[in-house]
C-alpha positions in Angstrom: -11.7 31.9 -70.5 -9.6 32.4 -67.2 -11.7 29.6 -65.6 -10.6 27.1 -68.6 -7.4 28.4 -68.4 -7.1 27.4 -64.7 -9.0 24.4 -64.9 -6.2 23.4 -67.3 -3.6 24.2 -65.3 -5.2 22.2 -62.2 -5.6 19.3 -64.3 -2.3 19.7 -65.7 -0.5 19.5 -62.3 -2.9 16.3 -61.5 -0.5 14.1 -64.4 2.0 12.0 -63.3 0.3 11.9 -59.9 0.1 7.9 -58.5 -2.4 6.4 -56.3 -1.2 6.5 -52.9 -0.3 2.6 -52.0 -0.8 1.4 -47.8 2.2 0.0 -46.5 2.3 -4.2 -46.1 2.4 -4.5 -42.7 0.1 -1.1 -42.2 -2.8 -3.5 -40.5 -0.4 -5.6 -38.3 0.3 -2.3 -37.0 -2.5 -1.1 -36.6 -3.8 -4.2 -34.1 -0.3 -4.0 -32.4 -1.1 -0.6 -31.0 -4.8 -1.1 -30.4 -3.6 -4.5 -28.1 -1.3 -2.4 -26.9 -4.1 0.0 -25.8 -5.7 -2.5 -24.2 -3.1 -3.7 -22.0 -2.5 -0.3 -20.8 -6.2 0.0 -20.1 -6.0 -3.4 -18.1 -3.1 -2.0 -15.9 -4.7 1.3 -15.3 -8.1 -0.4 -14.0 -5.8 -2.6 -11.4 -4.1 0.5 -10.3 -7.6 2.1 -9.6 -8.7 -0.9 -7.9 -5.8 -0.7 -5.7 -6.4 2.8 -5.1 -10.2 2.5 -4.1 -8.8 -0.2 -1.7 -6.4 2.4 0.0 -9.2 4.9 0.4 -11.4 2.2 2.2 -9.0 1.0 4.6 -8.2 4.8 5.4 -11.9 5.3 5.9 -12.2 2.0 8.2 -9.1 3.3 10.4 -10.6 7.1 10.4 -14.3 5.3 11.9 -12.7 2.9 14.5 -10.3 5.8 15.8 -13.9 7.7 16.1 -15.6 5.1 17.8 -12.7 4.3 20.3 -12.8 7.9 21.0 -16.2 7.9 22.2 -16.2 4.8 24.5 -13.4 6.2 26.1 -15.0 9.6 26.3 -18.2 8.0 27.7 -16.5 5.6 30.3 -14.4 8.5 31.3 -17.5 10.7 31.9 -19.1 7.8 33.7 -16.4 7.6 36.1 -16.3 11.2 37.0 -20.2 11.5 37.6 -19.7 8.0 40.1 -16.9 9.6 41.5 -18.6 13.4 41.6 -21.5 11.4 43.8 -18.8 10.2 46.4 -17.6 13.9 47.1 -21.5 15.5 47.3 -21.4 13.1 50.3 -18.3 14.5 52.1 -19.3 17.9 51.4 -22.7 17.4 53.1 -21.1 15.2 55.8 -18.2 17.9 56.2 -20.9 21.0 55.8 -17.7 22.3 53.7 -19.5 24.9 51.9 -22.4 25.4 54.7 -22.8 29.2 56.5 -22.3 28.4 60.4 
């Protein structure tokens, strides 16, 4: 009896009720803000194209920096040992470091 009863009342409150109704312009809308979407995509993806670009030339400078470092590292030690060979022979000539 209770469960009539409510089924009533939850019927009851159903009347009057009207079928909910889309706006006109709901699907022109509805592309607007997926174009929209799109375009904001489209910007996004340049940015990041940009950005790999920036890390790349950062990596380029970071390698040639290296590598002009180590020529100058390598003639600079080649120097020293010609130069070192020139002294070994005023040392033996001299007898600088000889017991007499």
């Amino acid at each position: 009896m209770k469960e009539e009863k409510r089924l009533e009342d939850v019927m009851g409150s159903l009347k009057g009720i009207q079928r909910a109704k889309a706006p006109h312009d709901g699907f022109a809308k509805i592309q607007q803000r997926l174009a929209q979407q799109r375009q904001e995509a489209a910007v996004l993806d340049q940015k990041s194209s940009s950005n790999w670009l920036k890390v790349a030339a950062v990596i380029a400078l970071v390698l040639c920096s290296n590598i002009w470092a180590v020529t100058t590292y390598i003639s600079s030690t080649n120097q020293t040992s010609a130069e070192s060979g020139g002294y070994s022979q005023v040392t033996s000539d001299f007898n600088l470091y000889g017991n007499e």
